[in-house]
N, C-alpha and C positions, 0 to 999 in steps of 0.2 A: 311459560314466559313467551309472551308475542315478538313478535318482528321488531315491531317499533321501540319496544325496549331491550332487546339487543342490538338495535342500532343507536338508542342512544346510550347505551353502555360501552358501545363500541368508540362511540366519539369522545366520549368522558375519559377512555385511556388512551386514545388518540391526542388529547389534550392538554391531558399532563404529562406525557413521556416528550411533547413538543415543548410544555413550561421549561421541562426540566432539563432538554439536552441546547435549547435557551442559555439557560441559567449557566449550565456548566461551562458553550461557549464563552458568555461575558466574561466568567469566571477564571477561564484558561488562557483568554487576552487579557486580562490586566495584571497580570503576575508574570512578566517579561522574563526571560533568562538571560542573564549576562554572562558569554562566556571571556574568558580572560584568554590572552594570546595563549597563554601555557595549557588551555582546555583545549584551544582550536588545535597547537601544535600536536597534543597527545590525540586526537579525533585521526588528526591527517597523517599520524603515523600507522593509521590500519590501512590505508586508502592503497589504491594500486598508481604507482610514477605518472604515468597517462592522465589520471585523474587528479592528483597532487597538481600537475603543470598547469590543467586545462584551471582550475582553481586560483592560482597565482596568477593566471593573465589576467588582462584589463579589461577584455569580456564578462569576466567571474562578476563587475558590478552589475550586471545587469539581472544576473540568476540572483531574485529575491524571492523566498517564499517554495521553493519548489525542492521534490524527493527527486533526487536522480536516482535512479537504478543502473546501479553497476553489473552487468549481465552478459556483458560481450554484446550487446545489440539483440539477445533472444528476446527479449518484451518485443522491441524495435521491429521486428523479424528480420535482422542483416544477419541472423544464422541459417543454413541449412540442416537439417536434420529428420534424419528417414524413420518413421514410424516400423517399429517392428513388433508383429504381435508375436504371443508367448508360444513355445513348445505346443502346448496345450490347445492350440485354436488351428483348425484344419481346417480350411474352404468355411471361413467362416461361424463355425460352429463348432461346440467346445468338445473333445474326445479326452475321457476319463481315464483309459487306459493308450498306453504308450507303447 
């Protein structure tokens, strides 16, 4: 098998994996979910106070469409936190015995 025809092999699955995650889009926007207050209140019963409040203010209208990540700010990096390597790694490099 030449070049040229696993390049166009290549584009052919290139093609329809693009038809199909297409498809699945349109597919995944027109079946909307409604949730009922009694789904939102049992949702915001996991949530932590902090995040419950920030929800219920007049801000909350503008957060359309978006994942928060609840993390304490680690994604964010407003954490610190010190890398510690294992027992096992001495000046860099790994020692089997101990």
């Amino acid at each position: 098998m030449n070049s040229t025809k696993k390049a166009l092999i290549a584009a052919a699955v290139a093609i329809v994996f693009s038809a199909g995650l297409i498809f699945w889009q349109v597919k995944a926007r027109s079946s909307a979910v409604n949730l009922s207050p009694e789904d939102m209140t049992l949702i915001a019963e996991d949530q932590p106070p902090q995040f419950r409040a920030r929800l219920a203010s007049d801000e909350a209208a503008y957060i359309t469409g978006q994942n928060i990540a609840i993390d304490g700010g680690l994604t964010a990096g407003w954490m610190e936190y010190e890398l510690v390597a294992p027992a096992n790694v001495q000046e860099g490099r790994w020692v089997d015995d101990l």
